[in-house]
SESEMI-16226 format. One line per 3 residues: number of its first residue (from 1); their letters; for each residue x, y, z of N, C-alpha, C. Coordinates in pm, whole numbers, plus 50000, padded with zeros to 5 digits. Layout:
! SESEMI-16226
NUM = A = X,Y,Z,X,Y,Z,X,Y,Z  ...
END
This chain:
! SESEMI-16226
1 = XXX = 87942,98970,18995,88006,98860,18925,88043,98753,19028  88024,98590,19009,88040,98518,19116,88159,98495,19094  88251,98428,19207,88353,98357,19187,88378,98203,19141
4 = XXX = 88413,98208,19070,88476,98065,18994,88596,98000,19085  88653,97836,19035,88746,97739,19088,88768,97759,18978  88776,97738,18841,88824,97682,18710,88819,97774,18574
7 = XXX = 88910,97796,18579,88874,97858,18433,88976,97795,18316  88912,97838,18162,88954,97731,18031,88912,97854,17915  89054,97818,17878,89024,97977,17749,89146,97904,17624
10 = XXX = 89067,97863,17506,89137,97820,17362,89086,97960,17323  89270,97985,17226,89214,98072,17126,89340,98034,16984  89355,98111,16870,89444,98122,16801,89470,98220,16749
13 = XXX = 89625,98265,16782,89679,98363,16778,89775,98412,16738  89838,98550,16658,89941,98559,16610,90037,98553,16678  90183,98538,16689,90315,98528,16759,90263,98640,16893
16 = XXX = 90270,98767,16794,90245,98874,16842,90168,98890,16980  90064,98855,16946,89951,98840,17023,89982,98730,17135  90043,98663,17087,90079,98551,17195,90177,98580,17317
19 = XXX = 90313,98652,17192,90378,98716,17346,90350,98862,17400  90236,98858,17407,90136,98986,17482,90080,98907,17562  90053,98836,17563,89939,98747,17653,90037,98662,17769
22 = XXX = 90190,98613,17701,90260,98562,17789,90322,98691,17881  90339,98819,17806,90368,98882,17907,90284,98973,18010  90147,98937,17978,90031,98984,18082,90055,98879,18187
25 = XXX = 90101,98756,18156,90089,98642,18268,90231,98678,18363  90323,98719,18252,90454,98706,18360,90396,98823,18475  90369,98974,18428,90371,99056,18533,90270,99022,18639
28 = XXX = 90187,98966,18590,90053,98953,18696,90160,98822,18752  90233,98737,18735,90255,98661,18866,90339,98733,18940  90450,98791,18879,90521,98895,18919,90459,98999,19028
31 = XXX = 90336,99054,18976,90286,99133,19074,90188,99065,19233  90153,98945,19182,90149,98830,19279,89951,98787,19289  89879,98826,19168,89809,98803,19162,89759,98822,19003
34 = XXX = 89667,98696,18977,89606,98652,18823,89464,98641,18808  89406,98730,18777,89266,98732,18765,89224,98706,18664  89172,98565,18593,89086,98539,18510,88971,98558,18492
37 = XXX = 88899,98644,18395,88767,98652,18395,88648,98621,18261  88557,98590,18291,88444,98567,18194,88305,98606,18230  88236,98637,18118,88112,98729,18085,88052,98630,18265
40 = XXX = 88048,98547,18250,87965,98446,18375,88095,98475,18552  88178,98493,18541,88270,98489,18683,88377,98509,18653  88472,98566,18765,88591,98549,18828,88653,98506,18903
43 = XXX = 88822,98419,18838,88878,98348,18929,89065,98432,18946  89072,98445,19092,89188,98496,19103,89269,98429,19239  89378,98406,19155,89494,98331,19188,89590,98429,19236
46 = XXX = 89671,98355,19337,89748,98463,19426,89918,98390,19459  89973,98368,19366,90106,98286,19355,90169,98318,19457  90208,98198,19511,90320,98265,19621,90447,98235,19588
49 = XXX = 90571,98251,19657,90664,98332,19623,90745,98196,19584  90736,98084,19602,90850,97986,19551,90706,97892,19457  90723,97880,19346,90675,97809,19217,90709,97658,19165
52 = XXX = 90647,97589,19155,90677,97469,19072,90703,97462,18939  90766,97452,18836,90736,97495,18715,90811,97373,18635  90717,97376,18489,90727,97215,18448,90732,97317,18339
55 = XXX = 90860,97208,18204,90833,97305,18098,90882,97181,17997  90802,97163,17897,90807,97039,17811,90799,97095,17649  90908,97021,17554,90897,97073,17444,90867,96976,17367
58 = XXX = 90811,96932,17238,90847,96813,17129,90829,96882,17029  90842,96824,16896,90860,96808,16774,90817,96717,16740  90718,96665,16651,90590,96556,16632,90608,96541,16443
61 = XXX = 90732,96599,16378,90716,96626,16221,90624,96763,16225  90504,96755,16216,90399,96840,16151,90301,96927,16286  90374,96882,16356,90296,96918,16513,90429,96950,16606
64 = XXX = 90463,97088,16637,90527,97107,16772,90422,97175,16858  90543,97158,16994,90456,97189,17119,90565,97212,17213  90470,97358,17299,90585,97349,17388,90432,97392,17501
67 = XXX = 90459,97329,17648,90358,97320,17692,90475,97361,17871  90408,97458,17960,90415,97519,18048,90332,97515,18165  90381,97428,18256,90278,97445,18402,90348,97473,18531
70 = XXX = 90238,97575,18603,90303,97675,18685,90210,97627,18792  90235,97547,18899,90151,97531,19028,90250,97583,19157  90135,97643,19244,90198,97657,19375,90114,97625,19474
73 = XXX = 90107,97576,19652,90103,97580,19739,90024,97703,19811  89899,97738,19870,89825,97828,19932,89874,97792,20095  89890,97697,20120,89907,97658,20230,90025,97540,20270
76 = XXX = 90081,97552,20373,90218,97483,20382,90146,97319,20391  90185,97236,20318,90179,97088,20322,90216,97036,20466  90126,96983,20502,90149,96920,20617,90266,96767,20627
79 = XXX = 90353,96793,20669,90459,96643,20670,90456,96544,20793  90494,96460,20771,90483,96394,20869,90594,96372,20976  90649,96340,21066,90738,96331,21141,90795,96168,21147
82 = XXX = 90720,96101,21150,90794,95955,21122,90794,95904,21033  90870,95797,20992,90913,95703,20877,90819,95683,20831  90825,95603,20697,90732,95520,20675,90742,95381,20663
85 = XXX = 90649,95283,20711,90678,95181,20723,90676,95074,20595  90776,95029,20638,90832,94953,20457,90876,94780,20518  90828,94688,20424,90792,94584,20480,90904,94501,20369
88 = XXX = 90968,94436,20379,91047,94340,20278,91090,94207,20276  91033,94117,20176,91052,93985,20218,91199,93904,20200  91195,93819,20283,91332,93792,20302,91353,93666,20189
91 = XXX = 91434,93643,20154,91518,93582,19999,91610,93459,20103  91560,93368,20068,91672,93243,20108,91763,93202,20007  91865,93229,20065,91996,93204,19943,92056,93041,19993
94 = XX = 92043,92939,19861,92097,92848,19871,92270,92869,19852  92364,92795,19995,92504,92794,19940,92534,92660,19883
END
């Protein structure tokens, strides 16, 4: 089976079924790795230990949504050590 970058999975599902599936996701991050797979490849993700997490709800009348994103860091971001340079024009004040 090759390895994949991307994977994309719609389905519809009972409550039930749904929080089965959210709680296959909690333990697998929990356990510190998420293996998605399909008949064509596998992609596995390896969370590390501090998470970004975005969590958005609405109410639309006839349409809710509650929508969940979980990104992390493989590698430490490189920063920079100096300022950044910031340029500002100067304002002549009539007295």
């Amino acid at each position: 089976m090759k390895s994949k970058t991307k994977f994309s999975h719609d389905s519809l599902l009972d409550r039930q079924s749904t929080q089965e599936l959210l709680t296959t996701l909690a333990n697998a991050i929990n356990k510190g790795e998420l293996a998605f797979q399909e008949s064509d490849g596998e992609l596995v993700l390896s969370p590390q230990k501090l998470l970004q997490v975005s969590l958005r709800a609405s109410d639309e009348g006839d349409k809710q949504e509650v929508e969940v994103k979980i990104k992390w860091r493989t590698k430490e971001k490189a920063l920079s050590d100096t300022p950044p340079k910031i340029k500002t024009k100067r304002v002549n004040v009539k007295r």
